[in-house]
N, C-alpha and C positions, 0 to 999 in steps of 0.2 A: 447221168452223173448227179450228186448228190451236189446240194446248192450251201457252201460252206459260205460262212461269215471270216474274210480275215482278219485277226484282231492286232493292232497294231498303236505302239504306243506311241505318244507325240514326242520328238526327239529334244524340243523344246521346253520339254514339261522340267520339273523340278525334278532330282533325282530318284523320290522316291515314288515316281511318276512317271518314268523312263526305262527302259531296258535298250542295250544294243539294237537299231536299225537295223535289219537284215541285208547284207552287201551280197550276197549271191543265192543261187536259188530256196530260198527256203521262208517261210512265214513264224512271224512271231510264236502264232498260236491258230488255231484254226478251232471254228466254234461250230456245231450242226445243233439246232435245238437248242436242250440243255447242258451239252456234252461241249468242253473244251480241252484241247489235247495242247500242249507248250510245247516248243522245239526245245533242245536242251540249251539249258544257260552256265556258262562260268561265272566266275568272278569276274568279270570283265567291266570294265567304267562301260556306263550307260551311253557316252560320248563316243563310244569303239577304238579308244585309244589302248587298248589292252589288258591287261590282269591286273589289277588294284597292287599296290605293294600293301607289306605288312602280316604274310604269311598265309597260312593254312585258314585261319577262324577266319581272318580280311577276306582271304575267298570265299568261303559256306558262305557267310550269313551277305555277301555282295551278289551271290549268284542266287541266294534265297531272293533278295532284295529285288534282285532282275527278276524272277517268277512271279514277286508277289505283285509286282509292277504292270504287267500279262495279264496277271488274272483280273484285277480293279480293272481293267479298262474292259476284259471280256463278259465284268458284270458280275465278278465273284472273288471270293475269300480264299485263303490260304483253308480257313474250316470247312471250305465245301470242296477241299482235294480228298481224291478218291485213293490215292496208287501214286506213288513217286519213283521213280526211276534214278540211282545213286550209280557214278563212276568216281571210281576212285584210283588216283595213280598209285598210291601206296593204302594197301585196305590195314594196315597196323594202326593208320587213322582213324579204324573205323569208331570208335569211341568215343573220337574228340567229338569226329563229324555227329555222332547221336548226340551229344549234350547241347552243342549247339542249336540241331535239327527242332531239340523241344522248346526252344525259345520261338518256336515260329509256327510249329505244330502241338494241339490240346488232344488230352484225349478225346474222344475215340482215334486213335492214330490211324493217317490212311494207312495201304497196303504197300510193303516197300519193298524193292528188291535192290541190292546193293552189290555191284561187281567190283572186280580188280581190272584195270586196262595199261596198257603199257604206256603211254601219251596221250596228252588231250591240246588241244590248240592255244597256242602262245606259251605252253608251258604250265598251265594250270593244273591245279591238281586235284582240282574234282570240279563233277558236271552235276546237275539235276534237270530232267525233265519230269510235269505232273499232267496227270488228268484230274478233270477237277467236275463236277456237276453244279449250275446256275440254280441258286433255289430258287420257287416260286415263290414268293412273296405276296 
């Protein structure tokens, strides 16, 4: 069995230092090496009180904010994501959610694949999970 680092944010931390605790089976993010994989994140308050009010963007850039908050603790950058994984409850979004997406991503753009799904949990309407690579420094 591969010997994985679990990456895990302080629940304590300041928001933008925080993502949701994980309450059932599943880890923040899991690190081997250089290689970091993120479980997917909503717009969800970092506290696990549920979906941010204040719509569609409230969520992107909250659930960006939960990823970005993942990666800083597992030792890397939004600029060192490889591959983002996009759900979207209504893909007619998909627009808004790109303008947003480039306030948080520079080019070279990771590699992205963007679905339609019919629900996501508490009602949110879009997830992202990323892989990211830990530069050597």
């Amino acid at each position: 069995m591969s010997n994985f680092e679990v990456i895990l944010t302080d629940a304590d931390a300041a928001p933008e230092r925080a993502a949701p605790i994980p309450s059932s089976g599943y880890s923040q993010a899991l690190r081997i090496g250089n290689f970091v994989v993120t479980s997917g994140y909503l717009g969800t308050h970092p506290d696990g009180s549920g979906v941010v009010k204040g719509g569609f963007e409230a969520e992107v850039r909250r659930a960006l904010d939960n990823i970005q908050a993942v990666l800083l603790k597992a030792g890397c950058s939004m600029a060192d994501v490889i591959r983002v994984n996009v759900s979207l409850t209504d893909v007619n979004k998909f627009s808004e959610m790109d303008k947003i997406f480039k306030d948080y991503f520079k080019a070279p753009y990771p590699t992205r694949n963007t679905i339609g799904v019919k629900e996501l949990w508490g009602g949110a309407q879009v997830g992202f999970d990323v892989w990211a690579m830990v530069s050597d420094k």
